[in-house]
GUDOMI-688764 format. One record per residue: residue number from 1; residue in one letter; x, z, y of N, C-alpha, C in turn. Coordinates in pm, whole numbers. Atoms other than C-alpha are relative to their C-alpha. Last residue first. Example, Ala and Ser with C-alpha at 12.3 -4.5 7.8 and 13.67 -1.06 7.14 Angstrom:
<sites>
<site 2,"S",<-82,-6,-119>,<1367,714,-106>,<-77,73,109>>
<site 1,"A",<89,0,-119>,<1230,780,-450>,<90,0,120>>
</sites>
This chain:
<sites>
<site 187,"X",<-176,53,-53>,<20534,4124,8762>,<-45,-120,96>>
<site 186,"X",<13,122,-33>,<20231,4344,8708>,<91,-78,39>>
<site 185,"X",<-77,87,-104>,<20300,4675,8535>,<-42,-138,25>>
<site 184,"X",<-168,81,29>,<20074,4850,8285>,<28,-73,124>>
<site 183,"X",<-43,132,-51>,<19827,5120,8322>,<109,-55,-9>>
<site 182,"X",<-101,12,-103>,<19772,5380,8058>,<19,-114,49>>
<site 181,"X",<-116,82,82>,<19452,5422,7787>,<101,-10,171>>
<site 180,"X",<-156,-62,-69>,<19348,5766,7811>,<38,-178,16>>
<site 179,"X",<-108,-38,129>,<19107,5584,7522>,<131,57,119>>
<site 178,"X",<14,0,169>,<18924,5415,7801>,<112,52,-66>>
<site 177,"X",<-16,86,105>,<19015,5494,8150>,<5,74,-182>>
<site 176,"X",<94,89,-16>,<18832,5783,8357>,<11,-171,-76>>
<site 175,"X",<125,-27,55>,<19014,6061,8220>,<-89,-123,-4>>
<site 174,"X",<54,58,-53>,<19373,5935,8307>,<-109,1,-34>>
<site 173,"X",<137,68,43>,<19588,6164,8189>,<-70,-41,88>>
<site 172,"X",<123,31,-51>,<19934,6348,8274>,<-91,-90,-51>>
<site 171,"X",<29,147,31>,<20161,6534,8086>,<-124,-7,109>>
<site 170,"X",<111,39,-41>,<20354,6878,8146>,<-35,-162,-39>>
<site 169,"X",<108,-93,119>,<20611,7011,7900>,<-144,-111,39>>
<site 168,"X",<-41,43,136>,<20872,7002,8172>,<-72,26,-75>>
<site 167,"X",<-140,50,34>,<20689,7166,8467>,<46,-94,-150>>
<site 166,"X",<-34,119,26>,<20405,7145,8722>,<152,10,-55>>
<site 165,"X",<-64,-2,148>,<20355,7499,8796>,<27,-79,-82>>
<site 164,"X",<98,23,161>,<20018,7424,8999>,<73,32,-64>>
<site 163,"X",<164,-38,-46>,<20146,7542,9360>,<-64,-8,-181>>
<site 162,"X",<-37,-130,-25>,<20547,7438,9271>,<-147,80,-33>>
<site 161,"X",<-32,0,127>,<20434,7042,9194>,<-9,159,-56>>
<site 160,"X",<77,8,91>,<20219,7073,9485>,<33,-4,-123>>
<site 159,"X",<53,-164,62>,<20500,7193,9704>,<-144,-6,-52>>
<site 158,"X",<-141,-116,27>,<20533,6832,9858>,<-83,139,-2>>
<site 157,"X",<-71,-83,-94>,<20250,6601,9871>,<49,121,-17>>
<site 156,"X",<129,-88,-65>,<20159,6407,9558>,<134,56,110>>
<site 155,"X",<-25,-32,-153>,<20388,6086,9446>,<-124,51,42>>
<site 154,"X",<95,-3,-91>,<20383,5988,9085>,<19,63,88>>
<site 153,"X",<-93,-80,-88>,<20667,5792,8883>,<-158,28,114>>
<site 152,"X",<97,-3,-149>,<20548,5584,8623>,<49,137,67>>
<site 151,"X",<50,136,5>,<20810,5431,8329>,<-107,29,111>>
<site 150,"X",<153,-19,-27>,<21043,5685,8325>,<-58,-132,55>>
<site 149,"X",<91,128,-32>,<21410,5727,8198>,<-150,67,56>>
<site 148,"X",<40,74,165>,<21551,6052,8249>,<-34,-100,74>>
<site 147,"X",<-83,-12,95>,<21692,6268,8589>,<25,-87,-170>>
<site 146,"X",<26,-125,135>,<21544,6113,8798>,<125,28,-91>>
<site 145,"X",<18,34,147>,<21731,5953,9109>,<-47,100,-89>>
<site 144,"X",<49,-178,117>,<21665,6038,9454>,<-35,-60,-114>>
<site 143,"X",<53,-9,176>,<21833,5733,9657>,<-5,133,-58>>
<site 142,"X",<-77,-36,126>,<21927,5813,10001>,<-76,9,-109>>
<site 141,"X",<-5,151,62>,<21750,5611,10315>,<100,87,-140>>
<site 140,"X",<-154,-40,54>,<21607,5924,10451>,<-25,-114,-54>>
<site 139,"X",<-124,110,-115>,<21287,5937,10700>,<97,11,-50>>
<site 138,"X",<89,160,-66>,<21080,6252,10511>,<130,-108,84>>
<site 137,"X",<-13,1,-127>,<21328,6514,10279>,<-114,-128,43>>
<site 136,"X",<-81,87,-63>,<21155,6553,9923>,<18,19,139>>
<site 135,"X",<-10,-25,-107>,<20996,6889,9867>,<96,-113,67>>
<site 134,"X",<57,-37,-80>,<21084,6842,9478>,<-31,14,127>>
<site 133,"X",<-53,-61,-91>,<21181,6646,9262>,<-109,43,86>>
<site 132,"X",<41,-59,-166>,<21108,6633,8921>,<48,-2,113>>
<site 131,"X",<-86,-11,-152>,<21206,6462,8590>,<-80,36,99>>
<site 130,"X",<-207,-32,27>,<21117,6409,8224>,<39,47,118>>
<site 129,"X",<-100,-15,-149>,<20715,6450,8240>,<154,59,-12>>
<site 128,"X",<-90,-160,30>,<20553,6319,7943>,<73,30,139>>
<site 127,"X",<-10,-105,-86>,<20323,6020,8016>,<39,105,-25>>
<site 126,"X",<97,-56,26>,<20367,5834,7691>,<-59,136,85>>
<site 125,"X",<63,87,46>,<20594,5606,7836>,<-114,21,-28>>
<site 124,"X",<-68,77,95>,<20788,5882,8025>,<-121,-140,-52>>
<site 123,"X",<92,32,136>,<20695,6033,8336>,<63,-107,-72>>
<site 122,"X",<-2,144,77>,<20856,6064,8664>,<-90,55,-108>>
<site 121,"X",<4,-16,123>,<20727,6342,8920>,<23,-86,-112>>
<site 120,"X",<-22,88,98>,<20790,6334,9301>,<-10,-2,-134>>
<site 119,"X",<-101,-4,118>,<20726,6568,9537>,<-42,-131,-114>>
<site 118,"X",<104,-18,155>,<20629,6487,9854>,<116,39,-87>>
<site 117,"X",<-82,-81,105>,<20716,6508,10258>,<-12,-7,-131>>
<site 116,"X",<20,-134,76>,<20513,6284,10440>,<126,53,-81>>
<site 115,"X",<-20,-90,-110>,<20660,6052,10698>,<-74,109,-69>>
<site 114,"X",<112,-105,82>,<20806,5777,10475>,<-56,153,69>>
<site 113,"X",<106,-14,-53>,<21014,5525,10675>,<-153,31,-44>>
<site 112,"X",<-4,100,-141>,<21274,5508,10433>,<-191,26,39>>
<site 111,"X",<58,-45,-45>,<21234,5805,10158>,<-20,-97,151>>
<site 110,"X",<-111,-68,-151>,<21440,5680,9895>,<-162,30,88>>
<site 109,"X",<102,37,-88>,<21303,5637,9518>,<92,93,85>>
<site 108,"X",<-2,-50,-150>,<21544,5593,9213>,<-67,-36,119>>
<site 107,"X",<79,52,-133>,<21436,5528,8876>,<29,31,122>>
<site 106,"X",<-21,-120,-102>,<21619,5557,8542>,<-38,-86,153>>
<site 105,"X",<-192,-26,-71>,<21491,5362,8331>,<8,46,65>>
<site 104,"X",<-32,-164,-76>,<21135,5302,8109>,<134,-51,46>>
<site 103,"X",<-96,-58,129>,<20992,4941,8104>,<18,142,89>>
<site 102,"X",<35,68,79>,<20708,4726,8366>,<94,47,-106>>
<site 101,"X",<-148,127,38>,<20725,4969,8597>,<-21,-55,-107>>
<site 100,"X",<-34,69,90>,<20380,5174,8743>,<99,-114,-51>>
<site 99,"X",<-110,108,29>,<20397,5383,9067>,<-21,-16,-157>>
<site 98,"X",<-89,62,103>,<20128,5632,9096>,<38,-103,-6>>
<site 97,"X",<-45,136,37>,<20039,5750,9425>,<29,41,-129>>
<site 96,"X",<-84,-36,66>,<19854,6118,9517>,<45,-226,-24>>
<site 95,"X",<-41,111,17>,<19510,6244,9655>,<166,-30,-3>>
<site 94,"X",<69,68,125>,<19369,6581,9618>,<18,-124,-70>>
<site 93,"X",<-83,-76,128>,<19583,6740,9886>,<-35,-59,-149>>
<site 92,"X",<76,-133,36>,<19486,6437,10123>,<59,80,-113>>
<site 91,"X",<17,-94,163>,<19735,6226,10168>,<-64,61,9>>
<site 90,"X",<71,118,49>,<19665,6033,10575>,<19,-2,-199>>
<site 89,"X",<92,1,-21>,<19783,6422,10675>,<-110,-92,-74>>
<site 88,"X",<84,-126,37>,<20090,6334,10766>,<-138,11,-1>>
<site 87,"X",<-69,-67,-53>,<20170,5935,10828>,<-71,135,-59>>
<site 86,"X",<96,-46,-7>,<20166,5655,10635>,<11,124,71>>
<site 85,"X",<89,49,-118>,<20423,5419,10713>,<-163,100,-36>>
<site 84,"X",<-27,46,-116>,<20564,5370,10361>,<-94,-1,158>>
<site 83,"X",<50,-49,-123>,<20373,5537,10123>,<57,-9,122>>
<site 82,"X",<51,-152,21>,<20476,5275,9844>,<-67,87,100>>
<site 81,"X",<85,-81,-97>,<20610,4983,10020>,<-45,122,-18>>
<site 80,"X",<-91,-4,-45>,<20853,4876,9711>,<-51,23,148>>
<site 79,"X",<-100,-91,48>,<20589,4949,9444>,<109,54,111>>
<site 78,"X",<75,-131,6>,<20296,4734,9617>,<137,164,-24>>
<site 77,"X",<24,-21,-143>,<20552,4458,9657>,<-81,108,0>>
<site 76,"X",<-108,-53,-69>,<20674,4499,9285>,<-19,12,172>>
<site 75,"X",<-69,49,0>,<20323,4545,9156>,<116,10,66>>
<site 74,"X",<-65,70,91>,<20174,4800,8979>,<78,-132,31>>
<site 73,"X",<-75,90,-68>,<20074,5045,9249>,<79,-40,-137>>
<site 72,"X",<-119,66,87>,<19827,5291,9137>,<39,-98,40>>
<site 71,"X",<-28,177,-23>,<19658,5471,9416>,<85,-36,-127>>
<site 70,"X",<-87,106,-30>,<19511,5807,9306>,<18,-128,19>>
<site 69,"X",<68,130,-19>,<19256,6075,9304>,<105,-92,20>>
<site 68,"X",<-65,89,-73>,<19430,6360,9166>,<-101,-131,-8>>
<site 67,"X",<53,123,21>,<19328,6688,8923>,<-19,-104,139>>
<site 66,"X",<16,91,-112>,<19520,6965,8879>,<-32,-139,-44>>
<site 65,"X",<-32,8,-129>,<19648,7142,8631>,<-31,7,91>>
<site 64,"X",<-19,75,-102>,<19446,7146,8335>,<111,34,117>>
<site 63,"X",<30,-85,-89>,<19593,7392,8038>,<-49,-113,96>>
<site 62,"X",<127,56,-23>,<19642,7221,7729>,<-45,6,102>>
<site 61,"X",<121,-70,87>,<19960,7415,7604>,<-142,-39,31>>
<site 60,"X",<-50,20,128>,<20222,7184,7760>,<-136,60,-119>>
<site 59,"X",<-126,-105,43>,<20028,7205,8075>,<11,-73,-195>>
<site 58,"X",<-28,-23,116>,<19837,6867,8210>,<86,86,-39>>
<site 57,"X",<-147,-88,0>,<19799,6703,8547>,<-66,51,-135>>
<site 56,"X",<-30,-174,7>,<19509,6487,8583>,<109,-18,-107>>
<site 55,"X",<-102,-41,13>,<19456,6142,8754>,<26,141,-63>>
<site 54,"X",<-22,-138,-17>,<19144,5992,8887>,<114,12,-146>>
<site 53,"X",<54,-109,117>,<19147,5649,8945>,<66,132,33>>
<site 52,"X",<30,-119,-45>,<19225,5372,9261>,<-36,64,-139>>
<site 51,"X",<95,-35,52>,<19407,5050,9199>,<-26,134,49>>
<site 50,"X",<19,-133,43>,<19651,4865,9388>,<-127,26,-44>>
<site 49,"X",<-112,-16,89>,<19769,4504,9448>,<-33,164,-59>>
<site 48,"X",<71,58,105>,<19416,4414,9613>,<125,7,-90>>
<site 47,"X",<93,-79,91>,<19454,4666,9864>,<-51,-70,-125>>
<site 46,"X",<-72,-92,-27>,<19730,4470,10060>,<-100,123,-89>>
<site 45,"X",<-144,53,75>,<19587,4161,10013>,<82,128,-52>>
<site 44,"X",<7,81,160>,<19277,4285,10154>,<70,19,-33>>
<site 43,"X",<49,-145,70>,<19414,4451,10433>,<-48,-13,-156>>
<site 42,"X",<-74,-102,-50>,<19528,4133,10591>,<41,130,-96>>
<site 41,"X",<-61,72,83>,<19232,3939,10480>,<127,79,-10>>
<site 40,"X",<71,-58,158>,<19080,4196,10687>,<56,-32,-78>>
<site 39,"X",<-78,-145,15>,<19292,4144,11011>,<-37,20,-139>>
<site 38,"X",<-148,-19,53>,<19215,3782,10906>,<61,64,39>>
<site 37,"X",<21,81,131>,<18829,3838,10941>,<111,-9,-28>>
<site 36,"X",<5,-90,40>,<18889,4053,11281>,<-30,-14,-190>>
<site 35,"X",<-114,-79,15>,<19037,3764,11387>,<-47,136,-53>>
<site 34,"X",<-136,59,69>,<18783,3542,11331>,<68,85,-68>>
<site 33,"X",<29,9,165>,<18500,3787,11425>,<122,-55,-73>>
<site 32,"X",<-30,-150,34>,<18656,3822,11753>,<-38,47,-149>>
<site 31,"X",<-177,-13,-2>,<18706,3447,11797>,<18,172,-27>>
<site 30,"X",<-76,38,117>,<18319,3408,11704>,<127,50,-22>>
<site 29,"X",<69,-42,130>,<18216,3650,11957>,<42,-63,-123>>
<site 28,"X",<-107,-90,-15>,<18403,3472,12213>,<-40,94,-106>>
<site 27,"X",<-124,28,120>,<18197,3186,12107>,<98,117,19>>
<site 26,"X",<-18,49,128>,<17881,3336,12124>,<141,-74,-39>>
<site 25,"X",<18,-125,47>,<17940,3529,12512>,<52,-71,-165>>
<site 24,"X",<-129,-64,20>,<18062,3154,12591>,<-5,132,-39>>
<site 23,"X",<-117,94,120>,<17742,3005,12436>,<138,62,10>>
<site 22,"X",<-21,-38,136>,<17534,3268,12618>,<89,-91,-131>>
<site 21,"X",<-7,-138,7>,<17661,3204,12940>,<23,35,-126>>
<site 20,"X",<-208,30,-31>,<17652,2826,12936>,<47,130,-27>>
<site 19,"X",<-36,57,113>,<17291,2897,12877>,<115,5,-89>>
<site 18,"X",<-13,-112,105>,<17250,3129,13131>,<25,-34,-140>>
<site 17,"X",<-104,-99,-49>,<17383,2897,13388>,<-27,104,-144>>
<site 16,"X",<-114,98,35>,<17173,2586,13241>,<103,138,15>>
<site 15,"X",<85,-28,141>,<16807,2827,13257>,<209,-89,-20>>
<site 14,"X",<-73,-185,27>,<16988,2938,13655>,<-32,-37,-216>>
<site 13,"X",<-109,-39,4>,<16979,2512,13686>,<32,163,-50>>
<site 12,"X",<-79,78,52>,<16644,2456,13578>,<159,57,-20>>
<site 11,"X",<31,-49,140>,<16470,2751,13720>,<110,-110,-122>>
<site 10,"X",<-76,-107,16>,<16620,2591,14058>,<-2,89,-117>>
<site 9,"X",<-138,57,35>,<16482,2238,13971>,<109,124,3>>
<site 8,"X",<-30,74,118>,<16145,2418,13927>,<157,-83,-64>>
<site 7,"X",<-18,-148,60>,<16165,2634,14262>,<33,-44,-161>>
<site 6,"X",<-107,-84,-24>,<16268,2299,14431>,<21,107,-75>>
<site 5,"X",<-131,84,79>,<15990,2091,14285>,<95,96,-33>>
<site 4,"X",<31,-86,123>,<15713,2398,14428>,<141,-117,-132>>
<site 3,"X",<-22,-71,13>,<15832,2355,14776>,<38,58,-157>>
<site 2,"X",<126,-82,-116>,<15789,1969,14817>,<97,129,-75>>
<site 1,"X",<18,-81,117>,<16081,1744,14808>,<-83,121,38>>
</sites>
């Protein structure tokens, strides 16, 4: 075998080595896509039970409040996670949950593995605000019942109710849906 074979059968083999190379680079690449495809799916699911709109607070006499970017959570798995697992901070002051139930009743929300502090606000049918709490404790498994029925129940971070004057009287609105119109429950 002359000199110049050898250098040719050796181009050969390193062209097979890098080959082999880039296929396993490409499939490990796939498997990271995969999975990073049904982390998503994941997340999906989990963002496809909630909605996002803006939110304003409301005095008896007309007055704005405050105005809220929010999650609405209309179904019962959305509802029964709530801000579960989120931690300080991941609320912005501006941002806020609304819970939607499919009727009014008296509502009780616990604080299980909840690591912000908030206050709480029910609302009636025609968003009226029957009930408050305030400065909830974080990490508590004890039911905080309203005081009235209420059919959405919203969750901003604690001493924001206090800060704006958020009382009996107050209503909230949904500027960005038609006609105010109010979300309904998903069963």
């Amino acid at each position: 075998m002359s000199y110049e074979s050898l250098e040719v059968h050796g181009e050969g083999r390193r062209a097979r080595r890098r080959k082999a190379l880039l296929l396993k680079q490409f499939a490990l690449l796939l498997i990271i896509i995969a999975a990073a495809y049904v982390g998503y799916g994941h997340v999906s699911t989990w963002l496809e039970d909630k909605d996002r709109t803006r939110l304003r607070l409301v005095n008896a006499g007309g007055e704005i409040l405050g105005e809220f970017f929010v999650d609405v959570v209309k179904t019962p798995d959305a509802r029964a996670r709530g801000l579960m697992y989120r931690k300080p901070g991941d609320l912005k002051p501006h941002q806020g949950m609304l819970f939607v139930f499919p009727d009014s009743d008296l509502r009780k929300f616990w604080m299980r593995n909840t690591y912000i502090p908030l206050d709480m606000l029910f609302f009636d049918e025609q968003c009226r605000l029957v009930s408050k709490l305030e400065n909830v404790p974080i990490l508590n498994d004890s039911p905080r019942p309203s005081a009235a029925p209420a059919k959405y129940v919203l969750e901003l971070n604690a001493g924001v109710a206090a800060r704006l004057k958020i009382d009996m009287g107050s209503h909230c609105e949904l500027p960005d849906s038609p006609a105010n119109e109010l979300p309904q429950a998903e069963h």
